[in-house]
C-alpha positions as a printed Julia matrix, in Angstrom:
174×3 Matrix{Float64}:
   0.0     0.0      0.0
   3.02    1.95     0.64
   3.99    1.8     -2.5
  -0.06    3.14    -4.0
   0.85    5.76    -1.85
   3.63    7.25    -2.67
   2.31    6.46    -6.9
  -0.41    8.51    -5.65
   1.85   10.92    -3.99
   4.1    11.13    -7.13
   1.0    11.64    -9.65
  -0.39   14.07    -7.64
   2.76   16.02    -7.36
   2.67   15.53   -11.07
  -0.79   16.76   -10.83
  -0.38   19.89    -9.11
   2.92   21.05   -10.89
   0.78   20.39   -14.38
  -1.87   22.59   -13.06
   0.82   25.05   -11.82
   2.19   25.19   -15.69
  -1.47   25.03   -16.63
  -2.27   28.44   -14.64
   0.79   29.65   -16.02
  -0.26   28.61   -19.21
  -3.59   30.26   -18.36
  -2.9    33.7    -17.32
  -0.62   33.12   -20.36
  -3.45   32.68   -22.56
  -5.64   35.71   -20.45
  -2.61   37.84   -21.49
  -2.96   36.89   -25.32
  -6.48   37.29   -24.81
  -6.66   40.4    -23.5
  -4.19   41.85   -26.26
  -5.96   40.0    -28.6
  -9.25   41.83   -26.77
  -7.3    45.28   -26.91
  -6.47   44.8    -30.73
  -9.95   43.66   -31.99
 -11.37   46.95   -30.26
  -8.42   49.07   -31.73
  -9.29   47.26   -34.98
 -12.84   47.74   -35.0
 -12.24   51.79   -34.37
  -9.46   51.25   -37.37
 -12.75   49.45   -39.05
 -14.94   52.06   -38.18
 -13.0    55.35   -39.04
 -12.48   53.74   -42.92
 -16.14   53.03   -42.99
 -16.3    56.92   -42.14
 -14.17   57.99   -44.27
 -15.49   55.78   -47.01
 -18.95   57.02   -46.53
 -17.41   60.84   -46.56
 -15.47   59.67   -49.95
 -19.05   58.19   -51.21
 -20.76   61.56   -50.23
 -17.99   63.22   -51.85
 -17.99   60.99   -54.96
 -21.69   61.45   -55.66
 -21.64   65.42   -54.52
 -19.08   65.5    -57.84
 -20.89   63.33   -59.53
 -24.17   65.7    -59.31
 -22.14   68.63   -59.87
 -20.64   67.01   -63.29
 -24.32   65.92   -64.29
 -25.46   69.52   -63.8
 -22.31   70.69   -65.35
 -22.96   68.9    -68.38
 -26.35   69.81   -68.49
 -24.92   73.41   -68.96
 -22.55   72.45   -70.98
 -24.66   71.2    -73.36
 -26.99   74.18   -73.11
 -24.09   76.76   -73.78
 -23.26   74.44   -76.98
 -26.84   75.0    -78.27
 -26.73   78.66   -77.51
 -23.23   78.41   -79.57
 -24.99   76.48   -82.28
 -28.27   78.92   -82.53
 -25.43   81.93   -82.78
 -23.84   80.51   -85.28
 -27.13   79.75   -87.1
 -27.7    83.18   -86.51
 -24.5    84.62   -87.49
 -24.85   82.38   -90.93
 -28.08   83.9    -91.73
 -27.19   87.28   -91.16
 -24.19   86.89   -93.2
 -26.38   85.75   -95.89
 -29.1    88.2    -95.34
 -26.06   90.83   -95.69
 -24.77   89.08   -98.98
 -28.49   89.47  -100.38
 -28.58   93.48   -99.42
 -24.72   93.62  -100.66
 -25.89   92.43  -103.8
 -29.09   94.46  -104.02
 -27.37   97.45  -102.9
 -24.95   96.95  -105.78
 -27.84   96.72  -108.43
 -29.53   99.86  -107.34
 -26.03  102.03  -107.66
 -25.78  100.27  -111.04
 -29.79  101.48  -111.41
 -28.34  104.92  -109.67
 -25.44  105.21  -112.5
 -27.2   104.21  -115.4
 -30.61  106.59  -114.39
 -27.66  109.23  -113.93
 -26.38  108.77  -117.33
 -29.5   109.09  -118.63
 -30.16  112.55  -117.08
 -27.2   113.9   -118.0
 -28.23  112.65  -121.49
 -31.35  114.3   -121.18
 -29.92  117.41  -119.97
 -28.08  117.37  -122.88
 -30.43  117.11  -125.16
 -32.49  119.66  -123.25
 -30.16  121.73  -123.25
 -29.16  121.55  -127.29
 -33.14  121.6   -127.57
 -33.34  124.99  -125.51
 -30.2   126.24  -127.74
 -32.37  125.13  -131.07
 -35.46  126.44  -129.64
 -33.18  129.65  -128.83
 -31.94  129.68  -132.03
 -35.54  128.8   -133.86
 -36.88  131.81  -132.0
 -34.24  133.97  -133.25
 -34.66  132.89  -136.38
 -38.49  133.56  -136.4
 -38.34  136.7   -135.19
 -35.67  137.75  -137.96
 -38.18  136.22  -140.63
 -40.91  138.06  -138.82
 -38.75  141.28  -138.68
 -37.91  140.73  -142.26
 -41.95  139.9   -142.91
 -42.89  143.11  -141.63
 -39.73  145.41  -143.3
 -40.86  143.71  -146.34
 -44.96  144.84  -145.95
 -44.07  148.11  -145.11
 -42.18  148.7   -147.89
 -44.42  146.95  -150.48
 -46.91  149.06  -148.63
 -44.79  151.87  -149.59
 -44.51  150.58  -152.95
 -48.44  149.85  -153.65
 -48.68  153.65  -152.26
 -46.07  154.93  -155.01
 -47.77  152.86  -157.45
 -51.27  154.34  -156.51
 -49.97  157.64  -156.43
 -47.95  156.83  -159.76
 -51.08  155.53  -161.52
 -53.44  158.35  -160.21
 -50.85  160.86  -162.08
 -50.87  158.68  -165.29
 -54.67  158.87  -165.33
 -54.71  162.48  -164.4
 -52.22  162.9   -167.39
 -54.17  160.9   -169.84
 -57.21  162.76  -169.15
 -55.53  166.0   -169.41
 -54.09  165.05  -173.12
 -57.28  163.49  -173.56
């Protein structure tokens, strides 16, 4: 029995000194654990302030992305407003061509209706002159007319006067 005993003894010796190593092993592990304990919760902060931060960059992200939208929404209304100028700009250029060329054709109207008054004014003019000269000449033919009355007046007078003696003779030889 001696011999149970002190087996006994021995394994329980064994006994505690393995559950001496196994607290030791123990507050061992607690150690870990509580590291481990301290790292998840510094972690999950780590975890957290990226999921912040992400949901700031997300906010961000789609801010820009509404500001590009409406951006592009002006964008594409200046573009229109560039096209209708142009449009604009094209038609008055041709609207100026058409005036440019009408504007051309009535000084070529202008220059030929100004030739033709200054031929007209010619011809008035050498008409007045004729006219002038027409008169002149009517009045000399009328000056003439009259010159040449009086003195055939004269002359019918003479020969009145001339046959009145001849009778006046004849009946006084008679």
């Amino acid at each position: 029995c001696e011999a149970l005993n002190a087996k006994l003894l021995e394994e329980k010796t064994n006994l505690l000194k393995s559950l001496e190593g196994e607290k030791g092993e123990l507050g061992q592990v607690q150690e870990r654990a509580n590291k481990l304990s301290a790292q998840k919760a510094d972690l999950e902060s780590q975890l957290q302030d990226t999921q912040d931060r992400l949901q700031q960059e997300e906010d961000a992200r789609n801010q820009l992305f509404q500001q590009k939208k409406k951006l592009e929404q002006e964008v594409a209304g200046l573009k229109k407003d560039i096209e209708d100028l142009e449009l604009a700009v094209q038609k008055s250029d041709q609207d100026k061509a058409t005036k440019d060329h009408q504007i051309r054709n009535l000084n070529d109207e202008i220059a030929h209706q100004d030739e033709l008054i200054n031929k007209l004014n010619k011809e008035k003019k050498l008409s007045g002159e004729t006219t002038q000269k027409t008169a002149e000449e009517l009045q000399a033919a009328e000056d003439k007319i009259n010159h040449l009355n009086k003195v055939k007046t004269k002359l019918e007078q003479t020969l009145d006067e001339l046959e009145d003696s001849l009778e006046r003779e004849k009946k006084l030889r008679g």
